[in-house]
N, C-alpha and C positions, 0 to 999 in steps of 0.2 A: 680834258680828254686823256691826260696823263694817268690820272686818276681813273677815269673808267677802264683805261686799260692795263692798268695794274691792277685793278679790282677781278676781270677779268679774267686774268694770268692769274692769280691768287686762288678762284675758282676754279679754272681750271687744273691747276694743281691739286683743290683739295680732292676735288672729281679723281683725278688720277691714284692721290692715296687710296680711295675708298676704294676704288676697284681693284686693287692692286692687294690693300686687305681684302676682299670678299675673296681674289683668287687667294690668298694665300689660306683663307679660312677651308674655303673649297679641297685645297690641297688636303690640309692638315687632315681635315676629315675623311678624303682619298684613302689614305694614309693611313690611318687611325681603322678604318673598316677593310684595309687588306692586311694590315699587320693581325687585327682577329681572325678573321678569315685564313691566314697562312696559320696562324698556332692551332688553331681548329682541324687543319688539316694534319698537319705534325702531329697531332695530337691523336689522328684517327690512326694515321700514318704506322706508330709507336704503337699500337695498342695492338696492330693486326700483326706488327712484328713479333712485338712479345708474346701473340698465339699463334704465331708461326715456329717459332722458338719451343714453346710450350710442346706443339704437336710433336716438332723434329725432337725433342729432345724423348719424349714418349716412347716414340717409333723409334728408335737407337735402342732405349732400353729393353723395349720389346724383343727386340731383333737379337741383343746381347743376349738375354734370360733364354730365348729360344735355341742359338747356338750354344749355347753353354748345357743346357737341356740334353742337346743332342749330343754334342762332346762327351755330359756324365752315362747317355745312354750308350754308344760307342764304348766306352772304358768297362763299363759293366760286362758287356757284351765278351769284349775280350777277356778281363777277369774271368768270365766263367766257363770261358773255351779253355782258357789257361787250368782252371780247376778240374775239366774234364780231361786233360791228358795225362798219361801214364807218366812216372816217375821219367822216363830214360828220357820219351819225347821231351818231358820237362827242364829236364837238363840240359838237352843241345838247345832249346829256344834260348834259355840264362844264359847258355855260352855265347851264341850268339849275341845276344845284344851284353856280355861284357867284353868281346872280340872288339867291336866298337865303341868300347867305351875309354878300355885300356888299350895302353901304345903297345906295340910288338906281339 
């Protein structure tokens, strides 16, 4: 009887490993398919960043070469208001902006 019920208890045991591996097998594979799953996503994640990146960076330079456009067209503008005035007007505009440039 002793023996049946250590036999028993033995079985029982071994039952309890096996299921105890099949969950940890269960686990590991859990596991193993959301750890792909999450780099997959990272991965899509990262991609749309760096043409998010790509666009903004685009659209900045855009936006630079346009303002800088309009700046060089501005400065022309004035360049040739400056070349249509007579000598004397010419003078007091220089004066003025060396009035602010130099002290007293």
């Amino acid at each position: 009887m002793a023996d049946e019920l250590l036999s028993d208890i033995i079985g029982l045991e071994n039952e309890i490993q096996q299921q105890l591996k099949s969950e940890q097998d269960r686990a590991d594979s859990w596991l193993e398919r959301v750890t792909v799953e999450q780099k997959l996503r990272l991965s899509c994640f990262r991609q749309k960043m760096e043409q998010v990146d790509h666009e903004t960076a685009e659209k900045t330079k855009q936006q630079a070469e346009s303002e800088a456009a309009e700046i060089e067209r501005q400065g022309a503008v004035y360049s040739l208001n400056l070349e249509a005035l007579e000598e004397n007007e010419l003078l007091e505009v220089l004066n003025r902006h060396i009035g602010k440039i130099l002290p007293g």
